[in-house]
C-alpha positions as CSV (number, residue, x, y, z in Angstrom):
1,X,-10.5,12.3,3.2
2,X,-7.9,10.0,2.8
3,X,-8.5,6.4,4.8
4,X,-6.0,5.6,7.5
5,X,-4.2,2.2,6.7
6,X,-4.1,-0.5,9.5
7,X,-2.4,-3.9,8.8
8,X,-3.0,-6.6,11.5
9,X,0.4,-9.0,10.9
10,X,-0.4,-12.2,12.7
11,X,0.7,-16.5,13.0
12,X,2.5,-18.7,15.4
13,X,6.1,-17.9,16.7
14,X,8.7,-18.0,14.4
15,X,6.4,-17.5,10.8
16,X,8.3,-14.3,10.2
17,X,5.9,-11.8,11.4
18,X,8.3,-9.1,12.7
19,X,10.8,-9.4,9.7
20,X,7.4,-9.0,7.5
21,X,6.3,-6.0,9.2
22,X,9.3,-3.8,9.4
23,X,9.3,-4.3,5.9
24,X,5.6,-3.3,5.5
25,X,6.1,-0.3,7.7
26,X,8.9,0.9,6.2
27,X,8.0,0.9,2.8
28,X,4.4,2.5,3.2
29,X,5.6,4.5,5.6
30,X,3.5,3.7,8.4
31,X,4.3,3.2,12.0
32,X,4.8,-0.1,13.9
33,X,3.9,-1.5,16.9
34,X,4.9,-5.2,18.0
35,X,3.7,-7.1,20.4
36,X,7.4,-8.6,21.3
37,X,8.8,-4.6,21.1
38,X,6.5,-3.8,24.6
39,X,7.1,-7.5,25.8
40,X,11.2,-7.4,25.8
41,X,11.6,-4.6,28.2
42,X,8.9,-6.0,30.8
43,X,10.9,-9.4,30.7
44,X,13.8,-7.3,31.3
45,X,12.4,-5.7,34.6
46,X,9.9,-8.3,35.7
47,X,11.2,-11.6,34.3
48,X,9.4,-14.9,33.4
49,X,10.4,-17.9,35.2
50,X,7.6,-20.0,33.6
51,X,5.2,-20.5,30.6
52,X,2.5,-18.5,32.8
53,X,4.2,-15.7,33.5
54,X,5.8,-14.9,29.9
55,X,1.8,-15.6,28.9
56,X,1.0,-13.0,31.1
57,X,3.7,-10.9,30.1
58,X,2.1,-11.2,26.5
59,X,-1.3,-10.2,27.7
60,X,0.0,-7.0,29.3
61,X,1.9,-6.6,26.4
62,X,-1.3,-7.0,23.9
63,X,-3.1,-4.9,26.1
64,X,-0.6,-1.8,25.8
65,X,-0.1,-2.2,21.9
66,X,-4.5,-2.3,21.2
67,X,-4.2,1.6,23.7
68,X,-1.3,2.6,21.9
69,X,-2.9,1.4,18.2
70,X,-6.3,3.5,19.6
71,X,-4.2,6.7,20.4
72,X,-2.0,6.3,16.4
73,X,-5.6,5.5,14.6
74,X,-7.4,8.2,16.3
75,X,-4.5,10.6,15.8
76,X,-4.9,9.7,12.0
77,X,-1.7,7.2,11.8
78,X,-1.3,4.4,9.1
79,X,-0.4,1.9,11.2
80,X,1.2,-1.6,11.1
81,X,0.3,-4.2,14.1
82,X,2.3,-7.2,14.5
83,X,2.1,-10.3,16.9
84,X,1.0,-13.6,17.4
85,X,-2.6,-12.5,17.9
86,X,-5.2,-15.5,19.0
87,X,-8.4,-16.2,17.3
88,X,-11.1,-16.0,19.8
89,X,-9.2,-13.9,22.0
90,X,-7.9,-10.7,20.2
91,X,-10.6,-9.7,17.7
92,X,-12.6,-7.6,20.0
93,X,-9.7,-5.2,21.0
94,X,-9.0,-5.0,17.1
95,X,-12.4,-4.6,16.0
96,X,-12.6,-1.5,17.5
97,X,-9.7,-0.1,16.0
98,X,-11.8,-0.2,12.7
99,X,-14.0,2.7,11.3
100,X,-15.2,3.7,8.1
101,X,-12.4,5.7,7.4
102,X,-10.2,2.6,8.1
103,X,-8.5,0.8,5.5
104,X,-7.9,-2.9,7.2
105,X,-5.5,-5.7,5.7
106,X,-5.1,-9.1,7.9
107,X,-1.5,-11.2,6.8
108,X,-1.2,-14.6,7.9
109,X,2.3,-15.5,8.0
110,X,2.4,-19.5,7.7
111,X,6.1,-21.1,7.4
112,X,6.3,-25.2,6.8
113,X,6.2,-26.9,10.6
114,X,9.8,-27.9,10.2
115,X,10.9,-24.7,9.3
116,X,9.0,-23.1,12.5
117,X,10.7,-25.6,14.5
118,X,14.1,-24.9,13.4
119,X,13.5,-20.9,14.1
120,X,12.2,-22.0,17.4
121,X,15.7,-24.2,18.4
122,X,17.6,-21.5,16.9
123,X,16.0,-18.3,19.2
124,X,16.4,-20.9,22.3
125,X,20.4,-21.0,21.6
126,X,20.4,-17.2,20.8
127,X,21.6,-15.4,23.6
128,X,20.7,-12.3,22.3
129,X,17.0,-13.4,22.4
130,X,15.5,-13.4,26.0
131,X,15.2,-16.4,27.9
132,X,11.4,-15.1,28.9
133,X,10.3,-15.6,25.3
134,X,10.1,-19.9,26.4
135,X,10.8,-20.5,22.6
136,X,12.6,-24.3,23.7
137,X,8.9,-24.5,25.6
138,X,7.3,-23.9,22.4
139,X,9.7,-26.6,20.5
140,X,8.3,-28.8,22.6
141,X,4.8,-28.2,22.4
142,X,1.8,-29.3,19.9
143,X,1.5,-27.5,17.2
144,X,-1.2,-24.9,17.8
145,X,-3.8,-24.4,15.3
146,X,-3.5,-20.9,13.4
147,X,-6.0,-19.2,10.9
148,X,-7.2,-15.7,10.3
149,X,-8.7,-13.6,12.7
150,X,-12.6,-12.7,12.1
151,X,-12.2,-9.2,11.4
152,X,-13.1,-6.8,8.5
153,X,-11.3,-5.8,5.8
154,X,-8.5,-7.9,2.8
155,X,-7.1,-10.9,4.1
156,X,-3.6,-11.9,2.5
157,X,-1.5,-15.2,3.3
158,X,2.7,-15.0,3.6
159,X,4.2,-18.0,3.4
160,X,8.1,-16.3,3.0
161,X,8.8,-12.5,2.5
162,X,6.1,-10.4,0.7
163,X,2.7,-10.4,0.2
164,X,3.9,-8.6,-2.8
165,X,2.0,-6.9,-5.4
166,X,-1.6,-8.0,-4.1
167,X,-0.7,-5.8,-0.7
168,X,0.7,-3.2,-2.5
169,X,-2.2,-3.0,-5.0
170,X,-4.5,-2.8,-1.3
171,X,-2.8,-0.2,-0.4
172,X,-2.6,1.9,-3.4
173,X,-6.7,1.8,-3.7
174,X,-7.8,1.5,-0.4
């Protein structure tokens, strides 16, 4: 029986997590589900005039992507999961995504502060990008702490584009 593939891409706003994923998904051909992908259309309808309200915009929106991920795995789906998940928070919901016919991979995207900050300013003058998403909020703020998430399976660090040939090796023997 071939093992399903499940990629959990995670890291702070702005580390390239989205840009990383597509790629992933589209060259193993596996499907994608973002966090930001659910999140967008319920800013659209319900809006997010604060911090607290785009967080709890997220939650609904992490909360829709771990059913959805449970339907795809259970369905027999390789499957690529991307957002800023949070250490302490998330690793139940994706723990139980895992079987023993699951192949799991965990990418940490890490960028240099400055450069997150300069994504972050950037997204904040996009008008393309949703207002709900508080990136000038998050320009603002500390620095959160990042780091893997404690769940099984490889663990790879990107710090720009590709994991590269270590992924790709994963996912040919796994």
């Amino acid at each position: 029986m071939k093992p399903i593939h499940l990629i959990v891409v995670t890291g702070l706003p702005a580390t390239g997590k989205t840009t990383l994923a597509r790629a992933l998904a589209g060259r193993h051909g596996a499907l994608l589900l973002a966090k930001d992908t659910i999140k967008e259309p319920l800013l659209d309808v319900l809006g997010a005039a604060d911090a607290a309200a785009s967080r709890a915009l997220s939650d609904a929106s992490f909360a829709v992507l771990f059913a959805m991920a449970r339907e795809l795995v259970g369905s027999g789906c390789d499957l690529v999961l991307e957002g800023n998940f949070r250490p302490g928070q998330h690793e139940e919901p994706l723990r139980a995504l895992f079987a023993p016919h699951i192949a799991g991979a965990q990418i940490l995207c890490r960028v240099p502060e400055s450069v997150r900050r300069a994504r972050l300013i950037a997204r904040a003058a996009d008008p393309a990008r949703h207002a709900g998403h508080q990136d000038a909020e998050l320009v603002a703020a500390e620095s959160q702490a990042d780091g893997f998430l404690e769940l099984p399976g490889a663990r790879f660090e990107c710090t720009e584009g590709a994991p590269g040939p270590p992924l790709d090796q994963w996912w040919r023997d796994s």
